[in-house]
C-alpha positions, 0 to 999 in steps of 0.5 A: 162177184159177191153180188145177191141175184133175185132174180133167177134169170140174172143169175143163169145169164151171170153164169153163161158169161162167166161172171159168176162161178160161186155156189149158188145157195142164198141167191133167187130165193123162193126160186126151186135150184136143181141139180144136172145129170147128163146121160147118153141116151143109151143109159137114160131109162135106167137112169130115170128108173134110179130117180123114180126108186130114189125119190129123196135123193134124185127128187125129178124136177124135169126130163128133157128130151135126147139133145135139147138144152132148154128147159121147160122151167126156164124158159130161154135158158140153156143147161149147157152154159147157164150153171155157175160150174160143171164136172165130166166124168169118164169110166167113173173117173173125175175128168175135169171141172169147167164153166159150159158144156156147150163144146162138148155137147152131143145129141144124144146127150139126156139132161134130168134136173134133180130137186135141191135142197137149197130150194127151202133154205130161203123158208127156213130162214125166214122161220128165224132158223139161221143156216151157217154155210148162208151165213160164212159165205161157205158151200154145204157140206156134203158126205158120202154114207152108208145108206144104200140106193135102191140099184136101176140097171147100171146104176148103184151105190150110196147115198150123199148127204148134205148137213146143217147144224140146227139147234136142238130147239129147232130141229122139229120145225125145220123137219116140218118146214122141209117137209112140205118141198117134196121137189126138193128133197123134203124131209130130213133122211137123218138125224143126230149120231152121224156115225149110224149112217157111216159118216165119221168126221164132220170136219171132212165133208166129201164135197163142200165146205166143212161148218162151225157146229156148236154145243146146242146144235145136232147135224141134221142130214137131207139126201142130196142130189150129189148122189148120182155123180157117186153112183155114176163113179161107183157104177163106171158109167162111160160119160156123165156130166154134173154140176160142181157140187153147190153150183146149181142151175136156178129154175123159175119155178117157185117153190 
């Protein structure tokens, strides 16, 4: 389905019906997109703890309580069914990739919704700046680097990143315009040289899709919410479920 959602709600419901399963970046623009995590309860403060030291990977949009499914910025919706795709993680291992969560729900299962960065992509855009994953149909490019988190209990490990090519004469308004979407990671992390944060070929993203990058273009890099899906596989955690990387569950709020 190559169909644009507008509206937040259309996607979600697209989604629980298995109608749509494709990155979520350019639908419902204007509309703050998160990232999950899902915890058990026993593991949920250290791991909110990891968000509030984290700030620019893991910028917290909402918390929800041990075992609810519906969140406050989307009202009617459901975390378990209402996002294009998922990932369970067992002993810091990939376990399998599916298309709801509600079968394997518990009750003391803890859901954070961690701000993206493809919530200010609709207001670069509309800056004139064009974004080449937007514009090849593609997922974002994501790496794995060397910054360091700051570690909460059992949580540790890198930082991941996403990239976009922007031209060199561009660079200094999409740092402003992403500046102001604190909920959604803000501000650039890194700019250019992508070896000095230990990323060595562009051509091989971590997760997403590799992007054309042109001559008059610098590799500019966002902290990504993809961070605690690394972190739960470098810390072992015993269970973890994520959204596939680009699959984001779309919230009502405006951003």
């Amino acid at each position: 389905m190559n169909k644009i959602f507008d509206r937040p709600e259309d996607l979600r419901m697209a989604s629980r019906r298995g109608e749509f399963s494709l990155p979520t970046a350019g639908h419902a623009n204007g509309h703050i997109q998160a990232n999950l995590m899902i915890v058990p309860q026993a593991q949920a403060f250290d791991f909110l703890l990891f968000c509030q030291r984290n700030p620019k990977p893991c910028p917290l949009v909402e918390v929800l309580k041990p075992g609810a499914t519906e969140p406050l910025c989307a009202p009617g919706a459901d975390i378990t069914t209402d996002i294009p795709g998922y990932r369970v993680y067992r002993d810091g291992e990939f376990v399998e990739e599916r298309g709801e969560i509600r079968s394997i729900w518990k009750d003391d299962h803890v859901a954070f919704l961690i701000g993206c960065s493809f919530s200010f992509e609709a207001a670069v855009t509309q800056a004139g700046i064009p974004l080449r994953h937007v514009e090849q149909g593609r997922n974002v490019s994501m790496f794995r680097t060397s910054l360091q988190c700051q570690p909460a209990g059992v949580f540790s490990g890198e930082m991941v990143v996403t990239m976009r090519p922007i031209k060199s004469r561009d660079v200094a308004k999409v740092v402003e315009i992403s500046g102001r979407f604190d909920v959604a990671h803000g501000a650039p992390v890194h700019i250019g040289n992508p070896e000095a944060i230990g990323i060595t070929d562009l051509s091989r993203p971590d997760y997403g899709d590799a992007v054309d990058i042109k001559d008059d273009e610098v590799p500019v890099f966002w902290g990504c919410g993809v961070t605690p899906q690394w972190v739960a596989q470098k810390s072992r955690l015993s269970m973890c479920i994520t959204h596939a990387p680009g699959k984001m569950f779309v919230t009502d709020l405006k951003g």
